[in-house]
SEGU-412385 format. One record per residue: residue number from 0; x, y, z of N, C-alpha, C in turn. Coordinates in steps of 0.2 Angstrom, whole numbers, plus 5000, padded with zeros to 4 digits. Atoms other than C-alpha are relative to their C-alpha. Layout:
nr	n.X	n.Y	n.Z	ca.X	ca.Y	ca.Z	c.X	c.Y	c.Z
NUM	X	Y	Z	X	Y	Z	X	Y	Z
...
END
This chain:
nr	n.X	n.Y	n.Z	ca.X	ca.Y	ca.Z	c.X	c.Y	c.Z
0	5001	5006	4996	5063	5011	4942	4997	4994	4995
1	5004	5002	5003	5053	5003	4930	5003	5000	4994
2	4998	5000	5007	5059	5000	4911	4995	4996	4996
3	5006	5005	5004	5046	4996	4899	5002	5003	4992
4	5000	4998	5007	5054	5005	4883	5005	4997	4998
5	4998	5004	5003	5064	4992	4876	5004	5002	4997
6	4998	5001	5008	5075	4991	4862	4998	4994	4998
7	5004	5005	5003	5073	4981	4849	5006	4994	5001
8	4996	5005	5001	5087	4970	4852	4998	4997	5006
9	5003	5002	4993	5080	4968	4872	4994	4996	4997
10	5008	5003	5000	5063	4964	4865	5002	4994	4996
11	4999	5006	5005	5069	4952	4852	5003	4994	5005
12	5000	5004	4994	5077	4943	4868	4994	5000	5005
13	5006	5000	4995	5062	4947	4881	4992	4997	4996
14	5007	5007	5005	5048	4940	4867	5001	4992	5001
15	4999	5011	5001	5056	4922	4867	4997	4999	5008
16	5003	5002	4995	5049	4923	4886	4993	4997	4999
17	5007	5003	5001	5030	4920	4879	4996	5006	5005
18	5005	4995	4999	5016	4929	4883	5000	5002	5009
19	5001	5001	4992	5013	4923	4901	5006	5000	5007
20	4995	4999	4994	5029	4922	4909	5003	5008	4999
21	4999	4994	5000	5032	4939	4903	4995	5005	5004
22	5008	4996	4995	5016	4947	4911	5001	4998	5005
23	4999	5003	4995	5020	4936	4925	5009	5004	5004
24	4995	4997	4997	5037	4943	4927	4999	5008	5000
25	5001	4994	5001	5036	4960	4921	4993	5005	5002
26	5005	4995	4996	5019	4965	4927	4996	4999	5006
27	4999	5002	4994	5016	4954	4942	5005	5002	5005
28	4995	5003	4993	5031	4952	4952	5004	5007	5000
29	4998	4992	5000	5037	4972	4945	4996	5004	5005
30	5004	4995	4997	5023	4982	4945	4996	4998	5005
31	5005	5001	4993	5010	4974	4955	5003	4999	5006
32	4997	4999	4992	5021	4969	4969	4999	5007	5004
33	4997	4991	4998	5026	4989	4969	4993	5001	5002
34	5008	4997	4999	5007	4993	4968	4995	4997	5007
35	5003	5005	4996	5002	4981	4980	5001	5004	5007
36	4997	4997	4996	5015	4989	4992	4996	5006	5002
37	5002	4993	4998	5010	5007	4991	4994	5002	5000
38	5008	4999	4999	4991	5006	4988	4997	4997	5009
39	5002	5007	4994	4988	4991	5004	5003	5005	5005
40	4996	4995	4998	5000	5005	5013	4993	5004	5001
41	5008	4995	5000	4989	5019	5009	4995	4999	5002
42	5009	5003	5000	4974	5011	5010	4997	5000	5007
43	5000	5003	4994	4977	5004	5026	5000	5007	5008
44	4997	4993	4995	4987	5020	5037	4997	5005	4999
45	5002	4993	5001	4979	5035	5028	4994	5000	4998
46	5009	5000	4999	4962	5031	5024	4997	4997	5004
47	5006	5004	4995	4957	5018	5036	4997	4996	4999
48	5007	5005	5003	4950	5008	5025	5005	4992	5004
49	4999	5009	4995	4954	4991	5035	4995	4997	5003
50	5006	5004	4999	4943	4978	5038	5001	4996	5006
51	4999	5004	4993	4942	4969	5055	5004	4993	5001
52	4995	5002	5000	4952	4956	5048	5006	5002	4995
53	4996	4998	5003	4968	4961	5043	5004	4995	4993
54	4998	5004	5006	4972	4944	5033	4996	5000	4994
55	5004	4999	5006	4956	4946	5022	5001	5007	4997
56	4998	4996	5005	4962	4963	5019	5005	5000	4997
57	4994	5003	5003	4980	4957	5012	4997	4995	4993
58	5000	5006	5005	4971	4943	5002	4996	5004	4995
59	5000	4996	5005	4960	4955	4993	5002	5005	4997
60	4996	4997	5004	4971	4967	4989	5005	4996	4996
61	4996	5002	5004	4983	4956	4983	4999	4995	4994
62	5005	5003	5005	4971	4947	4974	5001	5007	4994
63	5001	4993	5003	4967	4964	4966	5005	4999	4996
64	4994	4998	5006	4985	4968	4960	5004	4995	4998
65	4999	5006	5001	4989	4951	4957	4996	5002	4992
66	5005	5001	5008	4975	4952	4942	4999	5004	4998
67	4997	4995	5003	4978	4969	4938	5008	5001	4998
68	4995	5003	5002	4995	4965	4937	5001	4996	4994
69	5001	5005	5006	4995	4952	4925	4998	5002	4994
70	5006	4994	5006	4982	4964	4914	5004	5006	4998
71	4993	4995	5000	4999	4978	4914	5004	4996	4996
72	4996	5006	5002	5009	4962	4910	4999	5001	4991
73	5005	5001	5007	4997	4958	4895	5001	5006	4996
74	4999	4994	5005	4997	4976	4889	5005	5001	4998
75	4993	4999	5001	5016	4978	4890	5001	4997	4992
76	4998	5004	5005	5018	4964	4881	4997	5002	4993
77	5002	5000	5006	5006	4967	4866	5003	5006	4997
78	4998	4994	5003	5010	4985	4864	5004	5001	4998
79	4994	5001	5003	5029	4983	4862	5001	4996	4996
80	4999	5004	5008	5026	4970	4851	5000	5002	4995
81	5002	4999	5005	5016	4977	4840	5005	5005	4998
82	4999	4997	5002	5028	4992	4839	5009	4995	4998
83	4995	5002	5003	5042	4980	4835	5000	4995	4994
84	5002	5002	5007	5032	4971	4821	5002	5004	4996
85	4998	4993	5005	5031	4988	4814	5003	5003	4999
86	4992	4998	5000	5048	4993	4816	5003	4995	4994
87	4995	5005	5003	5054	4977	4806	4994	4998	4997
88	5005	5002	5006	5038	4975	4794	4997	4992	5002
89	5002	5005	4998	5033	4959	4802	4993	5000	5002
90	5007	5001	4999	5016	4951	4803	4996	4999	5004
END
């Protein structure tokens, strides 16, 4: 579902995005959408944890994986960088 192991030819096109819109595509609108789907689910039906309003419980959660998202994004991003510096001796 998910692809985060790149080649080097991908990443070498997927770096010219920039930091932010990459983390913003790829760890936002990816995973966290995903996570946001199935925890806010979970959370909701199976634990009960819901809160008497249901709009506040939607905005914190997605508050949540919205900024956790982003922070996936970020690690993507640097950790297949740096494994594509170090593939091609780059600084």
């Amino acid at each position: 579902m998910f692809k985060y192991n790149f080649l080097d030819s991908e990443w070498s096109e997927l770096r010219k995005l920039g930091l932010i819109k990459f983390s913003f595509q790829y760890g936002v609108l990816r995973w966290g959408v995903f996570m946001f789907i199935v925890m806010t689910s979970f959370n909701y039906f199976f634990l009960n944890i819901g809160e008497k309003s249901f709009t506040l419980f939607l905005i914190r959660h997605g508050f949540i994986w919205f900024v956790l998202g982003f922070i996936y994004g970020l690690a993507i991003f640097f950790s297949r960088d740096k494994q594509f510096r170090q593939s091609h001796n780059l600084k």
